[in-house]
N, C-alpha and C positions, 0 to 999 in steps of 0.2 A: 504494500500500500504506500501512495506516496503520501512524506509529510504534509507536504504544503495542498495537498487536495482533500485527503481524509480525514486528518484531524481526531483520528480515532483508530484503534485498532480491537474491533469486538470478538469478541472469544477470549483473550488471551489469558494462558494461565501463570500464574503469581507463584512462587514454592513455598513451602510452610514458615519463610521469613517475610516472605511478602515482596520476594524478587524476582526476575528475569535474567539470565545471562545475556550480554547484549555483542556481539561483535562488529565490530567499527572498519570495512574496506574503502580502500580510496576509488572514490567512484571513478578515478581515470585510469590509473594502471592496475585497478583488481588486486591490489597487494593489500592482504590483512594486514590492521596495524595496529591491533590491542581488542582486550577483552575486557568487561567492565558489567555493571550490574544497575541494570535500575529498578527501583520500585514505582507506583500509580503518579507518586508528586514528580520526581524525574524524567520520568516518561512524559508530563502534561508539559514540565516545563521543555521540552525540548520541542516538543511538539509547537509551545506558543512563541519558542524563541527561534528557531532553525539554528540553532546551537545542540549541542550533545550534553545533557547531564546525565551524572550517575549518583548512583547513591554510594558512599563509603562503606563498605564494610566494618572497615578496623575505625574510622572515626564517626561511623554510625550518622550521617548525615550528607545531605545534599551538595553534589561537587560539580560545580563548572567547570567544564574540560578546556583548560585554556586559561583560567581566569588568574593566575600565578603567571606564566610563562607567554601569554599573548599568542600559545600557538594552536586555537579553538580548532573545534571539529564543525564544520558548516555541513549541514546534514543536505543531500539531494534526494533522499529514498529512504524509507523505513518499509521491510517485510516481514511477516511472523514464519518461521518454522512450519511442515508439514500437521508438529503438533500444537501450535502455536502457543508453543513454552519455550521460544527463544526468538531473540529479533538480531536481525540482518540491519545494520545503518549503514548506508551509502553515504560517503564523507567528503568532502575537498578539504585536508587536512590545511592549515594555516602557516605548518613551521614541522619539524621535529613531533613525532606524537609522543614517543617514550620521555620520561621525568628525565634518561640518560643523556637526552641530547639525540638517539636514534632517531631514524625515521618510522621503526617500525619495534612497538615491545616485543616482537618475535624475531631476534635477532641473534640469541641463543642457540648455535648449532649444532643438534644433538646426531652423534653417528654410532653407529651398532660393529 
């Protein structure tokens, strides 16, 4: 569903915390660029801003993706999962998404 036309996403299911896994790809070169979590306040606010929030985990409250660092997530696209217990955000990143200066949190290359 896109943001900017739907302005809702019905069905979706919440986990017994009252979250979402959300993953965040750059809608031009399809590279995943972090995982994050929103709960209903997160989700609206992102929805009313075309900005990306999540909700914190560890400091239990609502995070501006960007709002430290100036390198926000501009949302073009939001999809829910098959079972619609995860969202897809389509991004144009602003800078670096990882806190490390990366362009991408998945940058850790694990080999077998």
């Amino acid at each position: 569903m896109n943001a900017v036309e739907g302005k809702a996403i019905p069905n979706l299911k919440y986990d017994a915390a009252g979250l979402v896994p959300v993953v965040c790809q750059d809608a031009t070169s399809g590279d995943i660029l972090m995982l994050g979590y929103m709960n209903q306040d997160a989700l609206a606010q992102t929805l009313a801003s075309g900005d990306v929030w999540f909700f914190s985990r560890s400091r239990q409250e609502l995070w501006h993706k960007g709002a430290t660092s100036g390198h926000y997530l501009r949302v073009v696209a939001i999809s829910s999962d098959c079972d619609d217990d995860a969202l897809l955000v389509k991004v144009n990143p602003q800078g670096p998404t990882c806190h490390t200066g990366e362009r991408s949190c998945f940058h850790h290359v694990v080999s077998g």
